[in-house]
Backbone as ProteinMPNN parsed JSONL, in Angstrom:
{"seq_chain_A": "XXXXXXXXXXXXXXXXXXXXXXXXXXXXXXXXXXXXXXXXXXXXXXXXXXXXXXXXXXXXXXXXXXXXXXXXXXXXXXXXXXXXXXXXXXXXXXXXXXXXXXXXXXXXXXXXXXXXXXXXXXXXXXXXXXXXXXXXXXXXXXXXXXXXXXXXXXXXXXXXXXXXXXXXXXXXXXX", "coords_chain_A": {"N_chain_A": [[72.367, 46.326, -22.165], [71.579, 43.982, -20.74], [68.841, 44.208, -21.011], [68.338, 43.731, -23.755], [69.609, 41.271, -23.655], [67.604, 39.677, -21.561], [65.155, 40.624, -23.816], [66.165, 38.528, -25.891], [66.095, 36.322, -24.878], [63.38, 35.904, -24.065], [62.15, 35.895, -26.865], [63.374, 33.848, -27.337], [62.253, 31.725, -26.175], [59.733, 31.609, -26.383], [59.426, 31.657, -29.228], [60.185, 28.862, -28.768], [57.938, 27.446, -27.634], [55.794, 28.148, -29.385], [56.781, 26.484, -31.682], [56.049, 24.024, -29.97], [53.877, 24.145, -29.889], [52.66, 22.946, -32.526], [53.511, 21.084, -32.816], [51.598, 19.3, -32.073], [50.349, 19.387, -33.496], [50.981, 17.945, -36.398], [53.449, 15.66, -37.146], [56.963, 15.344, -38.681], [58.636, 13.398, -40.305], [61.912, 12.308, -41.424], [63.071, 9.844, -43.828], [64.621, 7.057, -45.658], [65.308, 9.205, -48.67], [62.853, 10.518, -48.445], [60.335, 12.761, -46.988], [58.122, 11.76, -44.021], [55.13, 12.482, -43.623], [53.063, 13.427, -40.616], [49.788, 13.831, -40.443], [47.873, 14.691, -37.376], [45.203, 13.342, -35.337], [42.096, 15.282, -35.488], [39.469, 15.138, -33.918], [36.037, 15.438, -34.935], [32.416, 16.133, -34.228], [28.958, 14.774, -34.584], [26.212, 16.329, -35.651], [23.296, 15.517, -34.276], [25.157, 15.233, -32.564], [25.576, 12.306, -31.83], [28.012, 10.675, -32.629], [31.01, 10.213, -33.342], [33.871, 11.628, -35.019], [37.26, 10.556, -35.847], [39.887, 12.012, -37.986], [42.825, 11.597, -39.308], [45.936, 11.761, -41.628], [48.244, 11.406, -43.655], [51.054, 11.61, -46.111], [53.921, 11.15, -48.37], [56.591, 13.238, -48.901], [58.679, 14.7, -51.054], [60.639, 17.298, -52.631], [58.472, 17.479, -54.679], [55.177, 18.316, -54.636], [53.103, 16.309, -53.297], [50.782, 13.423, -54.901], [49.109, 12.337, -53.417], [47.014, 11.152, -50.717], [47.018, 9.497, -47.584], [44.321, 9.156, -45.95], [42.884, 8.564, -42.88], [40.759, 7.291, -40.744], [38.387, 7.551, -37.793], [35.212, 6.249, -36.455], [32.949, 6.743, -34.201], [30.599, 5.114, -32.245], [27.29, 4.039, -31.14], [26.008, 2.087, -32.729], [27.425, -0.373, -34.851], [29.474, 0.198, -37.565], [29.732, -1.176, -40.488], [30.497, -0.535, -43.111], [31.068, 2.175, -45.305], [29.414, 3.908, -47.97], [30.146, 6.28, -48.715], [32.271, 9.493, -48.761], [31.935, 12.682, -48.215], [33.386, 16.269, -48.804], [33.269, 19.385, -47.401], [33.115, 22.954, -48.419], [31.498, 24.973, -46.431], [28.923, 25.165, -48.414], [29.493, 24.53, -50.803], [30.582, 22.007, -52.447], [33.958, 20.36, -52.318], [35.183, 17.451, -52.572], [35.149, 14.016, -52.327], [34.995, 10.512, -51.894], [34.952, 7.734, -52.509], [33.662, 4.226, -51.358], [35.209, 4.265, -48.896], [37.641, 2.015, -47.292], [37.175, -0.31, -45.126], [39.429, -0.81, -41.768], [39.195, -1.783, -39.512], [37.207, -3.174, -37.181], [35.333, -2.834, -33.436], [34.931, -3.058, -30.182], [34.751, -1.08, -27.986], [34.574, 0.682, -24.155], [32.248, 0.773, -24.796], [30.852, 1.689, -26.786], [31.06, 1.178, -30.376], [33.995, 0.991, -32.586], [35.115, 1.902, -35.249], [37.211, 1.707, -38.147], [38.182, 3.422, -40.595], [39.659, 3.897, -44.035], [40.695, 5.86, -46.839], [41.98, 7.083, -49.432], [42.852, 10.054, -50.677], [43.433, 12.986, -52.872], [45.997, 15.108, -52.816], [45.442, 17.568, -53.531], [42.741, 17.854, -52.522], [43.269, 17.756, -49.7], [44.99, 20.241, -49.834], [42.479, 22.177, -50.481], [40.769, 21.226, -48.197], [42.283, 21.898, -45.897], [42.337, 24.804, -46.19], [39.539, 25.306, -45.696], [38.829, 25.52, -43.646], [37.259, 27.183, -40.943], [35.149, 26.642, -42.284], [34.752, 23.893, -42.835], [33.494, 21.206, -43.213], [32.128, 17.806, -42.529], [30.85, 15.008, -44.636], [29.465, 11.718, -44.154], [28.484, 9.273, -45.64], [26.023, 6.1, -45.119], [24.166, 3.705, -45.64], [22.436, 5.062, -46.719], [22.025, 6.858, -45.869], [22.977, 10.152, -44.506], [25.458, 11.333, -41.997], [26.265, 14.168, -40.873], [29.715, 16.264, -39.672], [30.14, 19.08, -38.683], [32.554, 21.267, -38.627], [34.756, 21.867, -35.886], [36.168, 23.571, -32.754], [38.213, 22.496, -32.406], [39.154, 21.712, -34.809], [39.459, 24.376, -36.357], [41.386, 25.087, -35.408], [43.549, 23.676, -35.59], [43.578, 23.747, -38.53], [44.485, 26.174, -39.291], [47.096, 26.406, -38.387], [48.467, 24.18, -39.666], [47.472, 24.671, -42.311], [49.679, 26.966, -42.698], [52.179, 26.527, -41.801], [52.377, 24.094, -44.008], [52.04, 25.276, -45.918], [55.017, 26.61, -46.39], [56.385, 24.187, -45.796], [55.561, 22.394, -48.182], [54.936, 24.098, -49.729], [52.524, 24.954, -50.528], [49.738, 25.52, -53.134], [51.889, 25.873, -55.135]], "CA_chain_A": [[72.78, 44.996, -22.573], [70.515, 43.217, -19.644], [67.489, 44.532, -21.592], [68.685, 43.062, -24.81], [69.97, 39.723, -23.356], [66.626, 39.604, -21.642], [64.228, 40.081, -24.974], [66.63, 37.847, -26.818], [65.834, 34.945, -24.053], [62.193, 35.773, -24.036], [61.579, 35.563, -27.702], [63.197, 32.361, -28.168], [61.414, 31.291, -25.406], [58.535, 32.313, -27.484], [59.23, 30.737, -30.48], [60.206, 27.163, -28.495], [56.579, 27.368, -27.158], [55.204, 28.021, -30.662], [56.82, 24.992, -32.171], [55.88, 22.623, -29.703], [52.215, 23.891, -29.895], [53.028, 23.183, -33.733], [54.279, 19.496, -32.605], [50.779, 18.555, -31.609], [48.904, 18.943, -34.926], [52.167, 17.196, -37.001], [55.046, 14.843, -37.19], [57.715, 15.057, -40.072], [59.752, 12.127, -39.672], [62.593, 11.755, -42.084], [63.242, 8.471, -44.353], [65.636, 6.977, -46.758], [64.347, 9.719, -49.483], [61.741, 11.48, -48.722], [59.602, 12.708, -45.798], [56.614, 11.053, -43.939], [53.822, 13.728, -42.835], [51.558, 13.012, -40.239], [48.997, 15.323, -39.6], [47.572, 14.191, -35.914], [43.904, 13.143, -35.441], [41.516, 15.656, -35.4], [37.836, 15.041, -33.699], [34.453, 16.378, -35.485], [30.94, 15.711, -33.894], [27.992, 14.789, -35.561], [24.854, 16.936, -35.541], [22.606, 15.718, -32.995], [26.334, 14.359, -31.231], [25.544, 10.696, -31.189], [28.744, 10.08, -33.506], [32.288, 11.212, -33.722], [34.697, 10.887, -36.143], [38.395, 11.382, -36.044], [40.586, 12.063, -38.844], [44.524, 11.761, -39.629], [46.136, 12.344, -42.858], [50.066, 11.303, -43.925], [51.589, 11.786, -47.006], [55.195, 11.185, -48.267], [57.102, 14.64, -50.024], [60.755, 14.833, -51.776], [60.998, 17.759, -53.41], [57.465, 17.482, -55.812], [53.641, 17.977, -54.524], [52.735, 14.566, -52.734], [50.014, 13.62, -55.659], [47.754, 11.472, -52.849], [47.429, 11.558, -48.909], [46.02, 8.652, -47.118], [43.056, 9.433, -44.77], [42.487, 7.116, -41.805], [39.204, 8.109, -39.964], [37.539, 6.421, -37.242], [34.077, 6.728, -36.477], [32.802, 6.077, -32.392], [29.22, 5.13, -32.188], [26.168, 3.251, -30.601], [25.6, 0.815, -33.218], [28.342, -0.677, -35.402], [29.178, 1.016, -38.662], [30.832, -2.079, -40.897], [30.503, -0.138, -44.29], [30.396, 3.276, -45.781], [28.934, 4.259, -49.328], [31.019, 7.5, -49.453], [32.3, 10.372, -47.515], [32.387, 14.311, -48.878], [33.783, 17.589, -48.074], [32.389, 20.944, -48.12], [33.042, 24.117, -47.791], [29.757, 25.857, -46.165], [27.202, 24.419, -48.979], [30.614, 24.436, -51.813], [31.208, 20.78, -52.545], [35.171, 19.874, -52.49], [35.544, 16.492, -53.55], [34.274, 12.769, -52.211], [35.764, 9.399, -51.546], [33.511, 6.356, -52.546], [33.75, 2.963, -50.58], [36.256, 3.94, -47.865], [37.619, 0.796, -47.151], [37.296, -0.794, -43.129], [40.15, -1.329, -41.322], [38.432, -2.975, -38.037], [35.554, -2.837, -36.515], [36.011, -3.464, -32.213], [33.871, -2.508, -29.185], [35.158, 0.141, -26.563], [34.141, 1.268, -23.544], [29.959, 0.635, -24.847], [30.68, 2.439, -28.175], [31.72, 0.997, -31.431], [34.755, 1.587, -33.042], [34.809, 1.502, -36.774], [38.265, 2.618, -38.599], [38.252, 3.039, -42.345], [40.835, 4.409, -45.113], [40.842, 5.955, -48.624], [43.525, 7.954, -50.636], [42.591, 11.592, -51.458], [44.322, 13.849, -54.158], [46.822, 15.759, -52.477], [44.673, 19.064, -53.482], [41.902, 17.794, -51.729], [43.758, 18.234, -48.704], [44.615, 22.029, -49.391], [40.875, 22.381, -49.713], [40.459, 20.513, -46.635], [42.599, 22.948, -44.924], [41.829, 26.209, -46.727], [38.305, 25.544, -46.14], [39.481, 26.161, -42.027], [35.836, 26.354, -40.135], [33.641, 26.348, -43.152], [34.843, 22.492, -42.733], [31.623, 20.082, -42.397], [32.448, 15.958, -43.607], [29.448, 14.244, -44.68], [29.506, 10.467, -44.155], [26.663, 8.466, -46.29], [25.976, 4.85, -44.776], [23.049, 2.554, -45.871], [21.399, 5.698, -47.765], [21.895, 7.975, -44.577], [24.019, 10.951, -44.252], [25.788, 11.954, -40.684], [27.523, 15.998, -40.71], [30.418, 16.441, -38.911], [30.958, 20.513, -38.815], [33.993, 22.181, -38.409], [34.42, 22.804, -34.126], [37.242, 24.157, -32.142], [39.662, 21.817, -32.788], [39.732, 21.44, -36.249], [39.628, 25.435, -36.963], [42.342, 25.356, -34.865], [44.7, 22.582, -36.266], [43.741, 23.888, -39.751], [44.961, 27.204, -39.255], [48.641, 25.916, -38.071], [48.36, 23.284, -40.601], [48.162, 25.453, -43.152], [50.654, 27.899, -42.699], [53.406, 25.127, -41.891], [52.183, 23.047, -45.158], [52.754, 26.076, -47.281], [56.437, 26.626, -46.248], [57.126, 23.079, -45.965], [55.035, 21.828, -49.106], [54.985, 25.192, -50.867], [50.785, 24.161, -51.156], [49.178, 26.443, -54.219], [52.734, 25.835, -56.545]], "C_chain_A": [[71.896, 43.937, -21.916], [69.556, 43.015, -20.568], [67.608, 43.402, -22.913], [68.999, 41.405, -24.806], [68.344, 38.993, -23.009], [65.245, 39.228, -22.749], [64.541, 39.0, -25.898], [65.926, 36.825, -26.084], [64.315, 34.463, -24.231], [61.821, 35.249, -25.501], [62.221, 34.26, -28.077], [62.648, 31.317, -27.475], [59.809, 30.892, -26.194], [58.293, 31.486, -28.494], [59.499, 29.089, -30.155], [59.036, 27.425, -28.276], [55.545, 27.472, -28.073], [55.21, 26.663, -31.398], [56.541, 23.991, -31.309], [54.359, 22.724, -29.589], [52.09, 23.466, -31.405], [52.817, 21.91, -33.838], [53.215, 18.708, -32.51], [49.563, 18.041, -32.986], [49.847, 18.251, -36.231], [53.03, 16.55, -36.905], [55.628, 15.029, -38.299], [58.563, 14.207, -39.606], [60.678, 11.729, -41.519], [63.052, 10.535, -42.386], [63.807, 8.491, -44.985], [65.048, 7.538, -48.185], [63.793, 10.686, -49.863], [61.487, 11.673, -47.346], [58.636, 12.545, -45.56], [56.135, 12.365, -43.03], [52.815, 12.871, -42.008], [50.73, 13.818, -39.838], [48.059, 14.885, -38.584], [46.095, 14.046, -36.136], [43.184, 14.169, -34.978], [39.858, 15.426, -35.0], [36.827, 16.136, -34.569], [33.32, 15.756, -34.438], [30.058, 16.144, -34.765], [27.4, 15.828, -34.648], [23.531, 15.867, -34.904], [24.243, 15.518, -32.002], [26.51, 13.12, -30.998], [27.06, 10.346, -31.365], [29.892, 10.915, -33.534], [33.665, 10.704, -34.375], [36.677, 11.66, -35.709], [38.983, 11.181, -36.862], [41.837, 12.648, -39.32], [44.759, 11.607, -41.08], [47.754, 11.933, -43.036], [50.118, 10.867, -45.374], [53.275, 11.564, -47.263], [55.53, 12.787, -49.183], [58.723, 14.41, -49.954], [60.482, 15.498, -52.877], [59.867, 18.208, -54.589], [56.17, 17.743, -54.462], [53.362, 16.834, -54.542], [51.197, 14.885, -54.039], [48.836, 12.975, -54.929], [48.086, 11.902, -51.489], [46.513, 10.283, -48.784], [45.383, 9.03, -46.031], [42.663, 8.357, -44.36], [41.718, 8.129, -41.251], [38.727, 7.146, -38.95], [36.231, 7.167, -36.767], [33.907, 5.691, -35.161], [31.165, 6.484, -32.508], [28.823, 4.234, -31.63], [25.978, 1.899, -31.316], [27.076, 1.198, -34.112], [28.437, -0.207, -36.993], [30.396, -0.08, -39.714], [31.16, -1.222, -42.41], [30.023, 1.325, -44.488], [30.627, 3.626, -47.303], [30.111, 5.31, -49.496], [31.222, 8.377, -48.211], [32.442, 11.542, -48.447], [32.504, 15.233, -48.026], [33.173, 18.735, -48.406], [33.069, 22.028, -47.204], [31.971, 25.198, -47.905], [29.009, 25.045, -47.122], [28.223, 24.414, -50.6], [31.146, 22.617, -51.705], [33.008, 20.91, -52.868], [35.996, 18.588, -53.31], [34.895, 15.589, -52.057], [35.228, 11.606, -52.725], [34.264, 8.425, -51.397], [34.605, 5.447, -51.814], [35.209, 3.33, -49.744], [36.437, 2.467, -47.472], [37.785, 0.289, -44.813], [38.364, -1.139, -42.786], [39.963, -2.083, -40.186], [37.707, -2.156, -37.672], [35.794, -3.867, -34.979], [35.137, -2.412, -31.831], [34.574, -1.982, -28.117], [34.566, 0.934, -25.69], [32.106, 1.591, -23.707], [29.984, 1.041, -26.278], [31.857, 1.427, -29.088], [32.823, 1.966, -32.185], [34.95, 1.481, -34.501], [36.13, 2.217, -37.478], [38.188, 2.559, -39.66], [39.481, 4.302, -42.995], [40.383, 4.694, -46.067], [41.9, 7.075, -48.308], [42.661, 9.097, -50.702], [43.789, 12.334, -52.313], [44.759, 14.559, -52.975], [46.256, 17.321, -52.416], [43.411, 18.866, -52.994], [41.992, 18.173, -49.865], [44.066, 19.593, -48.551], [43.298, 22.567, -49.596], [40.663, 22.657, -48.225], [40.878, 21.894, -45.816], [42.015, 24.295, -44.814], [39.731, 26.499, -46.123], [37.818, 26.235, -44.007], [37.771, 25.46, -41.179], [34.829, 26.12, -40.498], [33.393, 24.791, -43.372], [34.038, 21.649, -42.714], [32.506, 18.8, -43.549], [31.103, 15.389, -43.663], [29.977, 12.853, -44.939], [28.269, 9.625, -44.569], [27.429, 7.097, -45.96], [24.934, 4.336, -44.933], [22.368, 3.932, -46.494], [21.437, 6.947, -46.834], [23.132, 9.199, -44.504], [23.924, 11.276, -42.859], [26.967, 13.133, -40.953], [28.304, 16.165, -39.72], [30.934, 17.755, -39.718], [32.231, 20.273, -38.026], [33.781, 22.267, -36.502], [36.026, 23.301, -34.258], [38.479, 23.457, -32.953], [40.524, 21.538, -33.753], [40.452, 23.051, -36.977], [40.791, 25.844, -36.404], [44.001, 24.566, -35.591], [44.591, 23.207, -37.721], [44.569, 25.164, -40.105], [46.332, 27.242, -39.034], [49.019, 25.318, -39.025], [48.924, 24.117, -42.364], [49.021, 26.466, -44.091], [51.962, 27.019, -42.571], [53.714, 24.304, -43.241], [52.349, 23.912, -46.048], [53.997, 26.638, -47.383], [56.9, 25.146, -46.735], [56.8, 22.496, -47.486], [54.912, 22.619, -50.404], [53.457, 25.047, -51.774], [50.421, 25.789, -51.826], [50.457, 26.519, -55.173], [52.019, 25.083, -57.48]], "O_chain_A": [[71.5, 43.012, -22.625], [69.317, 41.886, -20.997], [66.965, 42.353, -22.93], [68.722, 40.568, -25.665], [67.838, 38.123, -23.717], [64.542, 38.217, -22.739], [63.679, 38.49, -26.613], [64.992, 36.349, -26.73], [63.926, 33.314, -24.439], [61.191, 34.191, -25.516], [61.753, 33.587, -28.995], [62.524, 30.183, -27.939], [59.149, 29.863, -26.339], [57.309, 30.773, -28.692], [59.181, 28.195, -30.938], [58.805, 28.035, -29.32], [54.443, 27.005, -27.787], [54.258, 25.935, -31.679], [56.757, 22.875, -31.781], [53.637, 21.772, -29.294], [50.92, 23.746, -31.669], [52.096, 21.446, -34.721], [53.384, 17.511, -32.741], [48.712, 17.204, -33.289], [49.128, 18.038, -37.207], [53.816, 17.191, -36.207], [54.842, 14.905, -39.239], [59.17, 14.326, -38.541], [60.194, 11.106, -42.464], [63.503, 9.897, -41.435], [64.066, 9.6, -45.451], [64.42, 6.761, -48.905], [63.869, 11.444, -50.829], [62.111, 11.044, -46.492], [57.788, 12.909, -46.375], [56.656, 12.969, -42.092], [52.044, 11.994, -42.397], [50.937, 14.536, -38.86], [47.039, 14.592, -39.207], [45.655, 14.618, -37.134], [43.44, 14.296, -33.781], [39.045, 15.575, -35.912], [36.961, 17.349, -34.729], [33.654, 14.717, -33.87], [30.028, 17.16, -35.46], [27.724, 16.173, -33.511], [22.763, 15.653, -35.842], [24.25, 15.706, -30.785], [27.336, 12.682, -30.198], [27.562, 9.749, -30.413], [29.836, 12.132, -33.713], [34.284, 9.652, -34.218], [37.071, 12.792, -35.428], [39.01, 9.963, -37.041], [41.995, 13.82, -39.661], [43.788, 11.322, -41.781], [48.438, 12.444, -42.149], [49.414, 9.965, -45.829], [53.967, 11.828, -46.28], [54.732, 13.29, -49.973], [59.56, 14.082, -49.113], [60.163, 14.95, -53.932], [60.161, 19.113, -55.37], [56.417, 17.273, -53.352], [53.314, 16.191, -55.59], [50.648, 15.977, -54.183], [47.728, 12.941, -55.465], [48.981, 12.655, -51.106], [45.573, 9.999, -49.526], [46.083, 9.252, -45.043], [42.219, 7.395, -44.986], [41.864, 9.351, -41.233], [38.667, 5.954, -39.25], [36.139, 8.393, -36.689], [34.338, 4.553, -34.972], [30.628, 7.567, -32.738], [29.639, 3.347, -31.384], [25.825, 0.827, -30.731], [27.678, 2.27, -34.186], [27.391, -0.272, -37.638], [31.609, 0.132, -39.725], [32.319, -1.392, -42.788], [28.952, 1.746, -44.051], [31.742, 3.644, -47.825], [30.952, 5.149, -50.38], [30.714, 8.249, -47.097], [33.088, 11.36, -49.479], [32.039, 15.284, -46.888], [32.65, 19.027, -49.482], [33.409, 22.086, -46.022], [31.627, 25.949, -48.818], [28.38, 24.122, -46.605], [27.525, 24.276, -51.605], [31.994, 22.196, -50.919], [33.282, 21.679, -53.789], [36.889, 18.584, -54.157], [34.377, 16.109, -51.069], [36.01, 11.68, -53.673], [33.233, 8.375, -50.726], [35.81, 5.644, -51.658], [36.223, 2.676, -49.988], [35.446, 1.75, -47.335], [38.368, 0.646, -43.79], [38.701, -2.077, -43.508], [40.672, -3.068, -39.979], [37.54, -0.939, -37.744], [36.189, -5.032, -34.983], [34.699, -1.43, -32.43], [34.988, -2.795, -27.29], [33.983, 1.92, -26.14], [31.225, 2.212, -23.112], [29.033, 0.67, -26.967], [32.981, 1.053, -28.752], [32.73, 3.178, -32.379], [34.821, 0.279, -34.736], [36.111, 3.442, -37.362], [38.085, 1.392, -40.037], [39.95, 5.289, -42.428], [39.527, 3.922, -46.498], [42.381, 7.641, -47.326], [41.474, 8.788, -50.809], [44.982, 12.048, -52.209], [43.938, 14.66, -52.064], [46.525, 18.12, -51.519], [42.772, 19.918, -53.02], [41.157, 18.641, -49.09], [43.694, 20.24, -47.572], [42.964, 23.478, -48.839], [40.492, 23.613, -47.469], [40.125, 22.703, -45.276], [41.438, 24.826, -43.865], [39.003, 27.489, -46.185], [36.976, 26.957, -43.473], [37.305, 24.346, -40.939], [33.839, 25.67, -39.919], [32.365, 24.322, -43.859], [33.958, 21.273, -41.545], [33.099, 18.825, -44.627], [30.357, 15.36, -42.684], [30.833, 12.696, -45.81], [27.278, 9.395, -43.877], [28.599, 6.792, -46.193], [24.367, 4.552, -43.862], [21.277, 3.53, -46.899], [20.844, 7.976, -47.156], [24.291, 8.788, -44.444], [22.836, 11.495, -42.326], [28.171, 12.992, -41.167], [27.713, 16.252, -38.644], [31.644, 17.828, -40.721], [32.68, 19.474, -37.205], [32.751, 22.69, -35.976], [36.787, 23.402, -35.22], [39.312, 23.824, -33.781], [41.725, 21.281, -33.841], [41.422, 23.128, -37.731], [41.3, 26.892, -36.8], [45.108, 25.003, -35.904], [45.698, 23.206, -38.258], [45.265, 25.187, -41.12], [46.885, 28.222, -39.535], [50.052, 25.778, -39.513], [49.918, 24.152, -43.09], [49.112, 26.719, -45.292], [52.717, 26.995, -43.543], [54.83, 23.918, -43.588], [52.822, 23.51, -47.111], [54.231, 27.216, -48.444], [57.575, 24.912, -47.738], [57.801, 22.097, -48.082], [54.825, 22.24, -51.572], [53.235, 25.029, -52.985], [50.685, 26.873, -51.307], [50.248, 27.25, -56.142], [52.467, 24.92, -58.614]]}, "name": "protein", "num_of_chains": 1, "seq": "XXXXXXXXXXXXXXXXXXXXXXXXXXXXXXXXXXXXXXXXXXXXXXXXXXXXXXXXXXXXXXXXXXXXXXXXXXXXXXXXXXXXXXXXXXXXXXXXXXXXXXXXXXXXXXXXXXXXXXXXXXXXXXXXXXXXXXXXXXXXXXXXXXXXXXXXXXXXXXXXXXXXXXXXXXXXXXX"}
């Protein structure tokens, strides 16, 4: 009976320590409705490193496939980044989809580095891409004619992998 009381304690031990590593890459916060998703900011680095972008994601769901997600991104750099042409996704050298004129939400100076925040909407199945696509992940950001690659690292192949095992219970993503 010890033994048994014991494994019972441990595994729900287990599984609290699962969901709160769970807690860090999401919020669901219930509303009069529906529910608000946030999926937590994720860092990329560019290719040489100068540049790093982070990117959050929230959606509302009741019951249907959210048909949009809004993507907030900020981008931390040397020189100031007031405007960008477009941003795309890939998986490995597989285009996904692309967001013209993200729009700026502020532009502010921190710590020596520019801060640059911008927004657009994505399709709702751009996001199970996004996820699905795990560490084959890379964002391309075109600005004045220039592209900057932000691969896939640790953090993302990590959040995507939680992400999308959670988002296909909760969201039922590929109905």
């Amino acid at each position: 009976m010890r033994k048994l009381f014991l494994f019972l304690a441990l595994a729900l031990l287990a599984g609290g320590l699962h969901a709160q590593d769970s807690d860090k890459y999401f919020k669901k916060l219930p509303q009069e409705g529906f529910d608000l998703y946030f999926l937590s900011p994720t860092a990329f680095k560019s290719k040489p490193g100068k540049v790093r972008l982070e990117a959050d994601y929230t959606f509302q769901y009741y019951k249907q496939m959210p048909a949009s997600v809004d993507m907030k991104f900020s981008l931390f750099s040397k020189t100031a980044l007031r405007s960008l042409d477009s941003l795309a996704f890939f998986a490995g050298s597989r285009r996904l989809d692309a967001a013209a004129s993200p729009e700026i939400m502020f532009l502010q100076k921190e710590k020596g580095k520019w801060h640059s925040r911008f927004s657009t909407p994505l399709p709702y199945t751009t996001l199970q891409q996004i996820l699905e696509a795990g560490p084959e992940l890379k964002i391309l950001v075109y600005s004045d004619g220039k592209a900057i690659s932000f691969p896939a690292g640790k953090d993302w192949r990590e959040a995507a992998a939680v992400l999308k095992e959670i988002l296909a219970v909760e969201i039922r993503m590929g109905e």
